[in-house]
C-alpha positions as CSV (number, residue, x, y, z in Angstrom):
1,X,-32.5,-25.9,-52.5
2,X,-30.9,-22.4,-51.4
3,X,-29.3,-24.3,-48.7
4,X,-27.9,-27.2,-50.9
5,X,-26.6,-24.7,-52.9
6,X,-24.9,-23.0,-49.5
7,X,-23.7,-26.0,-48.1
8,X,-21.7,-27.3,-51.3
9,X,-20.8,-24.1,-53.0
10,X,-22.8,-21.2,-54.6
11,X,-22.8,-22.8,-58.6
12,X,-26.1,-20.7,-59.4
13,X,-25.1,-17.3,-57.7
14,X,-27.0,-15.8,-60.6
15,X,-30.7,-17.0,-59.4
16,X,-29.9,-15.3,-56.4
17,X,-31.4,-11.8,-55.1
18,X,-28.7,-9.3,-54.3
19,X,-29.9,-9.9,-50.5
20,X,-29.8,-13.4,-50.4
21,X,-26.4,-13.3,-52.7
22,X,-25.0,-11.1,-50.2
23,X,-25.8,-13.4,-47.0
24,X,-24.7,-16.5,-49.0
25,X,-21.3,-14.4,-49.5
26,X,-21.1,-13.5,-45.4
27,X,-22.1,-17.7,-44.9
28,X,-20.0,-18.7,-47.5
29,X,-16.4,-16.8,-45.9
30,X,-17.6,-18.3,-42.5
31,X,-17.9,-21.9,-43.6
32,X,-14.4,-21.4,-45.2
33,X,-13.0,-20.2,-41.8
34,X,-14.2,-23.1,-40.5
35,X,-13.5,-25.5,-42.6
36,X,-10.6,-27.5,-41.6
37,X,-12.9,-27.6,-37.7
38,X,-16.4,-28.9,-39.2
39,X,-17.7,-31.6,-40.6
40,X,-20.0,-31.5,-44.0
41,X,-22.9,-32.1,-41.4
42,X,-22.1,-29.6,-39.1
43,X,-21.8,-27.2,-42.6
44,X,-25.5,-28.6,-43.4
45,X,-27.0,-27.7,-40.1
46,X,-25.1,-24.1,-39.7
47,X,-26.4,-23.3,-43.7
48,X,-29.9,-24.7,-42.3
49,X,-29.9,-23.2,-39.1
50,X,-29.4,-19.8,-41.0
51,X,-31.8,-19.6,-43.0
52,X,-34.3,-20.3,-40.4
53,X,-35.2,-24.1,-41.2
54,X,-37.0,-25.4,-37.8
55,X,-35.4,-27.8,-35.9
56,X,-38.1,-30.2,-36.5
57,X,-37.3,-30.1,-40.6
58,X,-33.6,-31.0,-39.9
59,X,-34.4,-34.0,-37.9
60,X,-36.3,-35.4,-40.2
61,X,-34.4,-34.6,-43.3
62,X,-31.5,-36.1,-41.3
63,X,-33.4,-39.0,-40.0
64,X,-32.6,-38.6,-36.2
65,X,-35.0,-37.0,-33.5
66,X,-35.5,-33.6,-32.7
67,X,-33.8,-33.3,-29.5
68,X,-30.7,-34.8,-31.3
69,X,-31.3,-32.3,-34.3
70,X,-31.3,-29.5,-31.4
71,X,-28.5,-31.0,-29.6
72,X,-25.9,-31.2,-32.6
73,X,-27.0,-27.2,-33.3
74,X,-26.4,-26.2,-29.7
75,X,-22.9,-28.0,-29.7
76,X,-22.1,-26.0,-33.1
């Protein structure tokens, strides 16, 4: 859900912890930096990726294979 919330803007900022607030900020300035050079994907997997989501997970909530889930990370 946290990620969700990451991935297509922080809406809720007020069920967040001061930590988790404070790395959503950090996440949040980076995504919009990249922005106009990433795709909502690529935003999905970085927002996953960061908050420590396995590989495994993001393949299947993706629907491809693991060694394409790890693939498309490494490339980012």
């Amino acid at each position: 859900e946290f990620g969700l919330r990451a991935a297509f803007g922080l809406g809720q900022t007020e069920t967040l912890d001061a930590g988790e607030a404070s790395v959503a900020g950090a996440a949040q300035v980076l995504l919009d930096a990249l922005q106009p050079a990433i795709t909502n994907e690529e935003r999905l997997l970085l927002v996953w990726v960061a908050e420590g989501v396995s590989h495994r997970q993001i393949a299947e909530w993706l629907g491809i294979g693991y060694d394409a889930a790890t693939k498309r990370i490494w490339r980012i």
